[in-house]
GUVEX-625786 format. One line per 4 residues: number of its first residue (from 1); for each residue z, y, x of N, C-alpha, C. Coordinates in Angstrom, 2 decimals. Last residue first. Example, Ala and Ser with C-alpha at 12.3 -4.5 7.8 and 13.67 -1.06 7.14 Angstrom:
<sites>
2) 7.08:-2.25:12.85:7.14:-1.06:13.67:7.87:0.03:12.90 ~ 7.80:-5.69:13.19:7.80:-4.50:12.30:7.80:-3.30:13.20
</sites>
This chain:
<sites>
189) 23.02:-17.61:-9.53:24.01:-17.93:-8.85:23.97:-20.00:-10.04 ~ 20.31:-14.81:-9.09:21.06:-16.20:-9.71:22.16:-16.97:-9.40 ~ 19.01:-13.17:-7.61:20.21:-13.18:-7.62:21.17:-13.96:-8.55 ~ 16.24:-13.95:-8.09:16.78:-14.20:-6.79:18.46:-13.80:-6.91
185) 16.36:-13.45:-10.98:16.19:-14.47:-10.04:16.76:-14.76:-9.06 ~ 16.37:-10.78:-10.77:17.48:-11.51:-11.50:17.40:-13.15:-11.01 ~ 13.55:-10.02:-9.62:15.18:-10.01:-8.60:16.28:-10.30:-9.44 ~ 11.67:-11.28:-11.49:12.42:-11.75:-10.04:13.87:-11.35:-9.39
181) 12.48:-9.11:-13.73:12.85:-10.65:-13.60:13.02:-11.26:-12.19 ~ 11.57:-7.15:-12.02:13.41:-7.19:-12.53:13.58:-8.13:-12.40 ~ 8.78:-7.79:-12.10:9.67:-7.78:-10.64:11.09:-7.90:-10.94 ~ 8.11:-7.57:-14.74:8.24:-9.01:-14.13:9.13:-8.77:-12.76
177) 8.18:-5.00:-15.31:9.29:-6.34:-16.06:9.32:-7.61:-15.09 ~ 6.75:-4.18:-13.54:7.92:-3.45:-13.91:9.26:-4.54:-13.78 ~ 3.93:-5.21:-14.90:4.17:-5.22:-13.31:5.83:-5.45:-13.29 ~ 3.04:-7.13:-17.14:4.17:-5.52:-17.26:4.77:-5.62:-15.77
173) 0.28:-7.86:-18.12:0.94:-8.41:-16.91:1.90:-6.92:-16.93 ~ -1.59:-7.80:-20.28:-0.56:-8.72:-20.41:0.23:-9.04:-19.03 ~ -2.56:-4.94:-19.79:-1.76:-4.81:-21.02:-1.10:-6.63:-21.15 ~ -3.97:-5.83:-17.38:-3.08:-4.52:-17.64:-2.22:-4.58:-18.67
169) -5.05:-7.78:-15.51:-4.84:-7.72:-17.17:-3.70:-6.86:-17.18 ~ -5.69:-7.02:-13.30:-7.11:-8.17:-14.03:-6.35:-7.64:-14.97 ~ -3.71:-5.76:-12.42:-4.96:-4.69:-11.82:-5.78:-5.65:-12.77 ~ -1.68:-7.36:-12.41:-1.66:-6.36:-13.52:-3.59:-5.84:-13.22
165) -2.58:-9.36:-10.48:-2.54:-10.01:-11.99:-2.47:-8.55:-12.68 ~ -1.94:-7.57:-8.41:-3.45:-8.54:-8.83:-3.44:-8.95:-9.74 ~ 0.47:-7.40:-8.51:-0.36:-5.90:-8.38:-1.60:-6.62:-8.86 ~ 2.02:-9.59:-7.99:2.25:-9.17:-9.35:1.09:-7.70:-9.30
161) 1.16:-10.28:-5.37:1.13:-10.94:-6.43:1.11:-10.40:-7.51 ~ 2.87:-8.34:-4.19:1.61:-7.74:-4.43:0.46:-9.12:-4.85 ~ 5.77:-9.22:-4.89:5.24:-7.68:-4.97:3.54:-7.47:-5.14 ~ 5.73:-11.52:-3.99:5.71:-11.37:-5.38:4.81:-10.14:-5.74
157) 5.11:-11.46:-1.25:3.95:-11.91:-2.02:4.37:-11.68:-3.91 ~ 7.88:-10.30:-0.90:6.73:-9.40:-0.63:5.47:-10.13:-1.18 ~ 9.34:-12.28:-1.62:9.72:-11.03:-2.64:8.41:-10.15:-2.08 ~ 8.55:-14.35:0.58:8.46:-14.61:-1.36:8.33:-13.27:-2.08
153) 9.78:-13.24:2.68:8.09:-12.85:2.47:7.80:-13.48:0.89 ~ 12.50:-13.17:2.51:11.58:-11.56:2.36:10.11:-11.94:2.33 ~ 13.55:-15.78:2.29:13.23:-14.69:1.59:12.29:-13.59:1.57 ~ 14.04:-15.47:4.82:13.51:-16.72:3.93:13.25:-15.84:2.70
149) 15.68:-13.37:5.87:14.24:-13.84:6.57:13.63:-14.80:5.89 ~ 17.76:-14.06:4.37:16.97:-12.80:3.70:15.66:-13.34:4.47 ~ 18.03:-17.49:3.15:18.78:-16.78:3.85:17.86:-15.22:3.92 ~ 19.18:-19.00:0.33:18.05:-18.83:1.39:18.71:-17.85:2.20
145) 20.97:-19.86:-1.61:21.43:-20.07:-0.16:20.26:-20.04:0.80 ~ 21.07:-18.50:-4.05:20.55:-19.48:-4.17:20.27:-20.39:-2.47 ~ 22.25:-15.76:-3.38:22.91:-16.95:-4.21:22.30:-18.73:-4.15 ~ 20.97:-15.54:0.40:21.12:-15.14:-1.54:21.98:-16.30:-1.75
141) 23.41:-14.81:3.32:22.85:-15.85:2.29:22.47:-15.32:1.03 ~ 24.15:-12.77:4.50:23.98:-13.87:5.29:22.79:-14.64:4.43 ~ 24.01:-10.26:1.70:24.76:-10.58:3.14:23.44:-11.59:3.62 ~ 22.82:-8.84:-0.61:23.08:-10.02:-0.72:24.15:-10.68:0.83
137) 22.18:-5.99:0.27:22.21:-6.59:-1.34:23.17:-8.10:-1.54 ~ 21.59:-6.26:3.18:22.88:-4.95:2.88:22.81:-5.31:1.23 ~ 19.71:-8.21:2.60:20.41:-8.54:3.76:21.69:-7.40:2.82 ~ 17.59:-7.15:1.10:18.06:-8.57:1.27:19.26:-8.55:1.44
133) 16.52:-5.20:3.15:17.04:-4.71:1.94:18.08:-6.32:1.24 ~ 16.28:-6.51:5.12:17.34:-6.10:5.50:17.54:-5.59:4.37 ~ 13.94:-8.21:4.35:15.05:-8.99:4.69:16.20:-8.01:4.53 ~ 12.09:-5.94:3.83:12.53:-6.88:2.78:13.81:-7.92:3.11
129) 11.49:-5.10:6.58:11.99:-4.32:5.85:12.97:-5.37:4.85 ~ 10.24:-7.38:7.42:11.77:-6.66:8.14:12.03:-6.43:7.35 ~ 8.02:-7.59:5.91:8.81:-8.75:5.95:10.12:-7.88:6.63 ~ 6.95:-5.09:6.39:7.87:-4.75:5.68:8.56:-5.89:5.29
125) 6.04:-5.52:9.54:6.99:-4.75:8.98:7.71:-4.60:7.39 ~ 4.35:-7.73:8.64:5.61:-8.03:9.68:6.66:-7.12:9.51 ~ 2.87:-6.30:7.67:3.48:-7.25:6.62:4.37:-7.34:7.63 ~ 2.03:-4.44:9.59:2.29:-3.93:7.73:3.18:-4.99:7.54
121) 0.19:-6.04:11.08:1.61:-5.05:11.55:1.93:-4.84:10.07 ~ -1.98:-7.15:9.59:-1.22:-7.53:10.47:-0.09:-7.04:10.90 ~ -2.75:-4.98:8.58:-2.37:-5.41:7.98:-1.44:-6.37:8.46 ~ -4.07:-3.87:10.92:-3.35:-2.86:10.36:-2.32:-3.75:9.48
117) -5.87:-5.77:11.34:-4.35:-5.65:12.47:-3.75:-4.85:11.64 ~ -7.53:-5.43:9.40:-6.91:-6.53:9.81:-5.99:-6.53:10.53 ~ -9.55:-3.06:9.25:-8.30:-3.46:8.47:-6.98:-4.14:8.89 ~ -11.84:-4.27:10.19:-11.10:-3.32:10.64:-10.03:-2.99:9.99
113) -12.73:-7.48:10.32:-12.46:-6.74:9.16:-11.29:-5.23:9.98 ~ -13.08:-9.93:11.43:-13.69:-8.62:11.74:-13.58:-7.82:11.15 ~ -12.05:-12.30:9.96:-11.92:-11.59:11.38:-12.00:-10.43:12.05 ~ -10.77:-11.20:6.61:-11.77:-11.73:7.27:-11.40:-10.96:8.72
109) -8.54:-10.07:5.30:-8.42:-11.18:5.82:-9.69:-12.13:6.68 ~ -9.20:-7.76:4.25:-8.97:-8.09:5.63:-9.07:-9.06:6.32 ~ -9.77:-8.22:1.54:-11.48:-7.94:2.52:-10.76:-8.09:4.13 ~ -7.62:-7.99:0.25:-8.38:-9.35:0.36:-9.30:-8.90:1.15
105) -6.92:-5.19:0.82:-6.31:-6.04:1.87:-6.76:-7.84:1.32 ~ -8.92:-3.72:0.13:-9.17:-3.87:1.29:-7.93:-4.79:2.27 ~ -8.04:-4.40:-2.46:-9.44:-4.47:-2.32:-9.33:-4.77:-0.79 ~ -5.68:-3.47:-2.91:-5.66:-4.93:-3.16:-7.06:-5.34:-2.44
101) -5.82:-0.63:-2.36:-4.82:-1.44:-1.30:-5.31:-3.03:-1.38 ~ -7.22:0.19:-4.46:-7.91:0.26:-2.95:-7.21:-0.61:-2.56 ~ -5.45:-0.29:-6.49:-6.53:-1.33:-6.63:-7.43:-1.31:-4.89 ~ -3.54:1.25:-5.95:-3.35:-0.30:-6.29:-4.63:-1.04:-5.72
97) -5.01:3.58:-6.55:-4.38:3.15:-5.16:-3.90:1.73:-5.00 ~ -6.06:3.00:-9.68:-6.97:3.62:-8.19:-6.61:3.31:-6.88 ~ -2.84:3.29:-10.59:-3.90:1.54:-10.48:-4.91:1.80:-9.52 ~ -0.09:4.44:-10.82:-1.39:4.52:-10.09:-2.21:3.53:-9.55
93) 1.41:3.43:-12.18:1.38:4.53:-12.50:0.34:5.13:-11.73 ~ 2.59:1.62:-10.97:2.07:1.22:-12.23:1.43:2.73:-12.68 ~ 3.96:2.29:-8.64:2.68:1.80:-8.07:1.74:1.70:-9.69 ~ 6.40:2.97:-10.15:5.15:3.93:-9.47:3.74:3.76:-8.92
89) 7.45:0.54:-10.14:6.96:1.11:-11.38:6.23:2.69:-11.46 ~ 7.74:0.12:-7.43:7.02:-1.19:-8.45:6.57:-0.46:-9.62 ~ 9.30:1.38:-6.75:7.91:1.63:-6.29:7.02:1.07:-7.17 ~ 11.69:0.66:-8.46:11.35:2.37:-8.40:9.72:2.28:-8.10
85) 12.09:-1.71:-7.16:11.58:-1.83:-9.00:11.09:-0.40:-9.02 ~ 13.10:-0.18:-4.80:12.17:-1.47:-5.03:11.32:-1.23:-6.72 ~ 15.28:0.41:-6.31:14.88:1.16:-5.40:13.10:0.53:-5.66 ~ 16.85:-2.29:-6.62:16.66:-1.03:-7.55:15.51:-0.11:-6.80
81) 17.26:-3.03:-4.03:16.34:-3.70:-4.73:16.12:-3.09:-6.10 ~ 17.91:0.01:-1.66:18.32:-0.99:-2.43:17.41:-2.17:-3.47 ~ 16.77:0.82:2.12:16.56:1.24:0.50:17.31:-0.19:-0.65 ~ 17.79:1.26:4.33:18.74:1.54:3.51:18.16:1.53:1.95
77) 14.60:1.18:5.21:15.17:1.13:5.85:16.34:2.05:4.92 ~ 12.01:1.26:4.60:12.61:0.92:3.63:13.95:0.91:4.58 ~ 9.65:4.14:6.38:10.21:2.71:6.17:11.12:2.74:5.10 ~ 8.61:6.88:6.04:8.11:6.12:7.43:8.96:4.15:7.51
73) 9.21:8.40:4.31:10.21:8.24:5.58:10.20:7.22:6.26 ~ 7.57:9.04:2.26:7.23:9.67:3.45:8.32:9.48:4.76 ~ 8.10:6.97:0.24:8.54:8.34:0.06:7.93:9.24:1.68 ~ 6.53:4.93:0.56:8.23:5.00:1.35:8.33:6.72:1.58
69) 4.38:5.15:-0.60:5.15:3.90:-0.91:6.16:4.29:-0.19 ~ 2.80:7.09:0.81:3.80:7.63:-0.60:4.57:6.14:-0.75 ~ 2.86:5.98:3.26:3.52:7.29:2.88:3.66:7.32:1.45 ~ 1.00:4.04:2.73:2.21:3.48:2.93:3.05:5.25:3.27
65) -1.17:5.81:1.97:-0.61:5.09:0.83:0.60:4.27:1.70 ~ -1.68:6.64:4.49:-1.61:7.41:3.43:-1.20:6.99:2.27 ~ -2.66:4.66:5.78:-1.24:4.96:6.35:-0.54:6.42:5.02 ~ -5.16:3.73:4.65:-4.16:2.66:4.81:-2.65:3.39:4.55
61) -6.75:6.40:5.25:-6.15:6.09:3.66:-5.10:4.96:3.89 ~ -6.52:6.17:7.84:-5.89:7.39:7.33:-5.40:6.63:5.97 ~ -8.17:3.79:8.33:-6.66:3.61:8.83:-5.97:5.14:8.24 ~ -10.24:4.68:7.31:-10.06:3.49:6.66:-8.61:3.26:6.92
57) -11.34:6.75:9.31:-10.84:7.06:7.94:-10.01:5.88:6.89 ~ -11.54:4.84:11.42:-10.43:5.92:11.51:-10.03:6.48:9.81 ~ -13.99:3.45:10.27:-12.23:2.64:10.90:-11.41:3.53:10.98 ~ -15.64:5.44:10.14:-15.31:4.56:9.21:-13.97:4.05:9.29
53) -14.76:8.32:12.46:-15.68:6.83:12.22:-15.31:6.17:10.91 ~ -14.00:10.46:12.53:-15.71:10.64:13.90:-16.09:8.98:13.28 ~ -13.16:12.44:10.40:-13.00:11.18:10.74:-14.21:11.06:11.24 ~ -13.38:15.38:10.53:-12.50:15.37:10.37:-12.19:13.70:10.72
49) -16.32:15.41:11.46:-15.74:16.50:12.05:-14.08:15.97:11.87 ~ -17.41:13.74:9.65:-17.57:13.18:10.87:-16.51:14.08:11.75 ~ -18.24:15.40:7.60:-17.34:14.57:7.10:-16.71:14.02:8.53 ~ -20.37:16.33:8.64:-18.95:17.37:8.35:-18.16:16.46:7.96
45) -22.01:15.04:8.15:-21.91:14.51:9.72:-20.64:16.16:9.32 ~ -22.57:14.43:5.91:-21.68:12.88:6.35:-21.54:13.33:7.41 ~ -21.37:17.42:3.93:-22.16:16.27:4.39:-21.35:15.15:5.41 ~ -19.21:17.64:1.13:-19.86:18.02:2.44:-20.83:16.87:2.93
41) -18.08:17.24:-1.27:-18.91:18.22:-1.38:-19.22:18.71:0.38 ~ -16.75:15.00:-1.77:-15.93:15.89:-1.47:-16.72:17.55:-1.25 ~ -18.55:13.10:-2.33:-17.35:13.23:-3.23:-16.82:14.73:-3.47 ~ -20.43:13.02:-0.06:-20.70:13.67:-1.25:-19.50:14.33:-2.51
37) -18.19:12.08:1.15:-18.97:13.21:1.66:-19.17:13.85:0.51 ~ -18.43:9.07:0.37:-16.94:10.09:0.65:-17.42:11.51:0.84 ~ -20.86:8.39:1.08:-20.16:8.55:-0.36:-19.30:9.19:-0.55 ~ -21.17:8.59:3.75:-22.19:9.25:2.92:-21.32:9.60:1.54
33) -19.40:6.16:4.19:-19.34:8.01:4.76:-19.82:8.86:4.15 ~ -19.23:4.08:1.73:-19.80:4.65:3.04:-19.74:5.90:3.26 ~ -18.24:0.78:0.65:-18.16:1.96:0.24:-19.04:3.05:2.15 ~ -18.23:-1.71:1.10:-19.79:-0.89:-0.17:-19.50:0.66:0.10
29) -16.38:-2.53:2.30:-17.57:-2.89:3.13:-18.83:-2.17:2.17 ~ -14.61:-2.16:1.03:-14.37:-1.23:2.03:-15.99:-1.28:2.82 ~ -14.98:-1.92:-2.69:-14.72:-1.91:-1.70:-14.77:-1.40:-0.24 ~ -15.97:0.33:-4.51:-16.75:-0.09:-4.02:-16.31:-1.71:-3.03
25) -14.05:1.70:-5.67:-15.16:1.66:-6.67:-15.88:0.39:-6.26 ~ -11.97:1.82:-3.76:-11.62:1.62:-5.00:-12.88:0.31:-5.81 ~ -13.31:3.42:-2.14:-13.50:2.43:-1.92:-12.83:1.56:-3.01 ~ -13.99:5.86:-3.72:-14.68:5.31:-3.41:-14.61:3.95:-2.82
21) -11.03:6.75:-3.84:-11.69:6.39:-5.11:-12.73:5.60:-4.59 ~ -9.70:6.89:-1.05:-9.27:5.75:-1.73:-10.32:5.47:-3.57 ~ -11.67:9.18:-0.17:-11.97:8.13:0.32:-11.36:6.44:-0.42 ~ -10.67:11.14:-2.03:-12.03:10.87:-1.96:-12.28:9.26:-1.87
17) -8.45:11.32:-0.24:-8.23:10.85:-1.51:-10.04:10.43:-2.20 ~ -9.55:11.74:2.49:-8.68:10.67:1.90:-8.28:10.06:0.97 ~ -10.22:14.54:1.63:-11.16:13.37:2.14:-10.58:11.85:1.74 ~ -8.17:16.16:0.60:-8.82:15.98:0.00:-10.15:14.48:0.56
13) -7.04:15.35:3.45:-6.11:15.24:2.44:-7.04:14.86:1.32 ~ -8.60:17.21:5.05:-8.33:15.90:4.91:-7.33:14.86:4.26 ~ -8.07:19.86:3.79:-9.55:19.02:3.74:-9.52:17.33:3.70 ~ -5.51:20.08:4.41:-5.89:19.97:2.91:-7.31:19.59:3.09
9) -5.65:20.19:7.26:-5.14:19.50:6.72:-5.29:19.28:5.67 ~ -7.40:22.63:7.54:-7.72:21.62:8.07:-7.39:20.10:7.22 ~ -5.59:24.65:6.14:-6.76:24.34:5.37:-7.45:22.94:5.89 ~ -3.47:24.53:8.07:-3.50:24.04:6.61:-4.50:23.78:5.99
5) -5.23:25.45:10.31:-4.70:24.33:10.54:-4.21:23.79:8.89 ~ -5.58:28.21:9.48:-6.92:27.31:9.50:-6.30:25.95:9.93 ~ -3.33:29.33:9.40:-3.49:29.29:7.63:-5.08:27.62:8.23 ~ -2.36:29.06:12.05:-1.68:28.28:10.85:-2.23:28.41:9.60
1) -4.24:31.01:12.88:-4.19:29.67:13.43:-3.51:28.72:12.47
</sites>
């Protein structure tokens, strides 16, 4: 029962990752069951066994890359702005997942975009997140007298501001460098 529940799990593991190349390749609206299938060497209606829909697999890979972005502990919760520059220069280190995340989170922003709440909750959460890292770095106020809730959504459009400019020009956008610079910024006095 436990070796066929691992293997379960490593299938969909392997699907998921499948699933972030292909939509990578394709976006979310090119990419298709069929494709992920083939990837992975099954058909679309075995593929169906592990995700019964598009939207379900689309919310695995979502929640699958906010697992490795928070180490697997489910939030930023005590993490420092060092810490931060840590993801920043891990995310550099994997442009394929960069590039799914950037793909399907400009494609959300449309109404109907199954994505869209996901993303919807995401930013609210890590706007939290970003304040309270803010917040235990800086107190009440940054130097520059915003306050972290003023803040946290600048340092989160930086964040994936700076993922769209590296993902167009790799060799003139140093993801890394530029975020330091911000948070020397924001801690300006």
């Amino acid at each position: 029962m436990a070796a066929a529940r691992a293997r379960s799990e490593e299938r969909r593991a392997e699907i998921v990752r499948a699933a972030l190349e292909v939509i990578a390749e394709r976006g979310y609206r090119g990419a298709s069951l069929g494709a992920v299938a083939e990837r992975v060497g099954l058909t679309q209606q075995g593929l169906l066994h592990y995700f019964p829909t598009k939207e379900a697999l689309l919310v695995a890979v979502l929640e699958e890359r906010d697992q490795w972005d928070t180490g697997g502990s489910g939030g930023r919760e005590g993490w420092r702005p060092d810490l931060l520059v840590s993801l920043v220069e891990y995310n550099a280190m994997r442009p394929g997942i960069v590039q799914t995340f950037s793909a399907l989170l400009g494609e959300s922003v449309t109404e109907d975009h199954p994505a869209r709440e996901f993303f919807t909750r995401r930013y609210a959460q890590v706007r939290a997140e970003m304040a309270a890292v803010l917040r235990a770095e800086y107190g009440d106020r940054l130097p520059g007298g915003l306050t972290p809730e003023q803040a946290a959504p600048l340092m989160t459009a930086v964040m994936d501001g700076l993922q769209y400019q590296w993902l167009l020009e790799p060799d003139a956008v140093d993801m890394p460098a530029a975020f330091r610079d911000f948070l020397r910024l924001l801690g300006a006095r």
